[in-house]
N, C-alpha and C positions, 0 to 999 in steps of 0.2 A: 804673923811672920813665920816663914819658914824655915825649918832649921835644915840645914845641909849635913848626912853623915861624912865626917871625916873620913876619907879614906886614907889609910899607911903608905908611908913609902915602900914597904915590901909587897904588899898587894898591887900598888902601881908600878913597881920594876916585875911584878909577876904577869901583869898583863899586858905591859909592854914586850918581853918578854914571846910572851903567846903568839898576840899579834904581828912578830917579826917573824918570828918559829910559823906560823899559818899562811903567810905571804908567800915564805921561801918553800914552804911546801907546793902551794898551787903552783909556782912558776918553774920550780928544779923535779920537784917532785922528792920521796922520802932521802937521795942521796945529796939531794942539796942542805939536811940537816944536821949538818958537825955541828960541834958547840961550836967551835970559833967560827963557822957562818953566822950562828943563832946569833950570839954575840955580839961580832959586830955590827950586825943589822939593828940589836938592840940597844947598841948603845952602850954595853955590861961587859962587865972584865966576868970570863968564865969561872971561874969560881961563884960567882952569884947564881948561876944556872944549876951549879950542887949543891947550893945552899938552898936554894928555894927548890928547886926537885928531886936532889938524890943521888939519880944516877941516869945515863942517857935513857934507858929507858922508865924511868919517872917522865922527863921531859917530853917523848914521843905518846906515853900515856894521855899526858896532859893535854898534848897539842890534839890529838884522835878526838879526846871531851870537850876542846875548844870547839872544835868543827861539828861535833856533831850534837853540839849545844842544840844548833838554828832548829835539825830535826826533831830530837826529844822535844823541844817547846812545841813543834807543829804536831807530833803526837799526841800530845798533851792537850792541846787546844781539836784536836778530831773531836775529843767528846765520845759519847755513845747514841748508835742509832736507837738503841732499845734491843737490837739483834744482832746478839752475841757474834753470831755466825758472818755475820755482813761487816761487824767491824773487824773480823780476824782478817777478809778481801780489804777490807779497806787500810789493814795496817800493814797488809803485804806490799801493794802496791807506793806503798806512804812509805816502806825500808828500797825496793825498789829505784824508784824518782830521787830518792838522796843520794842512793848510790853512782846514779849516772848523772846525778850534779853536781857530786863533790867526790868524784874518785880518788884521788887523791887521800883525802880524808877517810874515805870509806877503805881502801886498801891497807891504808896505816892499821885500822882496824881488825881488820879481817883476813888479809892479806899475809900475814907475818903468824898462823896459827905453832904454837909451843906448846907439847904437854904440858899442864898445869897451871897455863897464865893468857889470863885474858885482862883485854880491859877494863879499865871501871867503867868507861860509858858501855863496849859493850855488851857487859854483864846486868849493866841498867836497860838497855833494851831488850835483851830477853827477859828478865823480871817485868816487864811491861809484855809483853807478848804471853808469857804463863799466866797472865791476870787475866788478859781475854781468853785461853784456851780455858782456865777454871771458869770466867760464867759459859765457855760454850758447853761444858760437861756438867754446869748446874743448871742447866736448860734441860739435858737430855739429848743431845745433840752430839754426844762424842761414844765412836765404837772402840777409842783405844785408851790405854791410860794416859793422864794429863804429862804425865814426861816422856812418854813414848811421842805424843802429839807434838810438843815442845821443840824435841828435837828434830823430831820431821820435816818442822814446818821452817823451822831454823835453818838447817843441814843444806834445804833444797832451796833456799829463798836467797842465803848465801851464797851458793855455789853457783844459782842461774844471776846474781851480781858478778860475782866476780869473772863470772865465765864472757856477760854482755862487754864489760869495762875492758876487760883484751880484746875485745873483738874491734875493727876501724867500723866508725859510728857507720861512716854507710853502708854497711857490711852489717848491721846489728839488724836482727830479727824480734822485734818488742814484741812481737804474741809469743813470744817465747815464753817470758814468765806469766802469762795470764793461761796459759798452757799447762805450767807445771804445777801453778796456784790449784788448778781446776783439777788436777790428776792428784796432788798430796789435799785437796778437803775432800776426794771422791774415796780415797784412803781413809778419811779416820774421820768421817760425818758419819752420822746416820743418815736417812733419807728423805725421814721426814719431821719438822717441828711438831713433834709428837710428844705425850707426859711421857715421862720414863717407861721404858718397853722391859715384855717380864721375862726377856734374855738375861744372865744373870752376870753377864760381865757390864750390862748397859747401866744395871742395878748397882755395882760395884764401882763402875765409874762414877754413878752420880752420889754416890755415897762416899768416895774418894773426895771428891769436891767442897765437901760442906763437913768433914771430920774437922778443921780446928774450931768449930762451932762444937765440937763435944765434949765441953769442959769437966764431965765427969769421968772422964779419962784423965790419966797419970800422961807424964808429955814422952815416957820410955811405951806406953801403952799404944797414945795413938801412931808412932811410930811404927810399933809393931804391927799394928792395924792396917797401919797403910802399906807396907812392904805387903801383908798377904791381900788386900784389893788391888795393887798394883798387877799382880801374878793373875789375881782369876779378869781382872780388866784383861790382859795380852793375852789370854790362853786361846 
């Protein structure tokens, strides 16, 4: 026999919740989400929407990680080819393909940038994208440092979404970002899958890479560590 988890009433007003908040977003887009839209689409006197998330923007947080739930799972399930480098293409084009299928949701995201706040999901998708640039620099494969790369690839991967999603679909130029894909890894690849090269910033990156593996370091040591490989990495 099977046992079913009980799920809460606060968890099922939080999802129902979402699910109203995700609807009115694809159909109004982000100005269709007041609370008293949210609300009454959900069935919830507003106050429950401060109780369960805070403050409007808790709510618009939540809704961006509802939507961009379907993505991180199809990230998640890409797997690896074995080649660090082939799945960095493969997870550009994987941030890409979401964007122009759920703009809406990708906008919420991305679209609203604030000195010092991002969202939860998308601080979870670049903590997924610095995972693959660390094995591309533990390969031997990276000419810049892994946060310089990070950002690069973020900056430009972003900015060729958001630039596609304004643009009227038939109007949109899709070699566009296999364009910019190919100009930012022509930036900060090496050239060839090659063992580490005895250029000594190649040496500093791959050693950038594989320093929390150096547990005979203090955690203020490797720190320090990595601040000066970062520096001879970019020099």
């Amino acid at each position: 026999m099977v046992t079913k988890t009980a799920t809460s009433p606060a968890a099922e007003t939080r999802e129902r919740i979402l699910r109203a908040a995700a609807e009115l977003l694809a159909a109004e887009g982000r100005d269709g989400l007041s609370t008293r839209a949210v609300s009454a689409a959900a069935g919830v006197q507003p106050p429950a929407l401060y109780r369960l998330f805070g403050d409007k923007d808790g709510l618009l947080d939540a809704v961006a990680a509802y939507g961009f739930d379907e993505y991180l799972t199809s990230k998640r399930a890409m797997g690896s080819t074995g080649d660090a480098v082939e799945d960095l293409r493969r997870g550009w084009d994987l941030h890409q393909e979401f964007g122009l299928s759920r703009p809406e949701f990708y906008v919420l995201m991305y679209g609203d940038a604030r000195q010092g706040r991002t969202s939860p999901a998308a601080r979870e998708a670049e903590a997924m994208l610095r995972e693959i640039i660390e094995r591309v620099a533990a390969a031997g494969r990276l000419r810049v440092s892994v946060e310089r790369a990070v950002r690069l690839v973020h900056a430009t991967g972003m900015g060729v979404v958001l630039s596609l999603i304004a643009t009227p679909e038939a109007e949109r130029d899709l070699e566009l970002s296999a364009t910019a894909r190919e100009t930012v890894l022509s930036r900060i690849l090496t050239d060839a899958p090659e063992p580490v090269g005895s250029a000594l910033p190649e040496r500093a990156i791959a050693l950038r890479a594989g320093l929390a593996e150096a547990t005979t370091l203090s955690d203020a040591e490797r720190v320090l560590l990595a601040e000066w490989l970062d520096r001879i990495a970019d020099s």
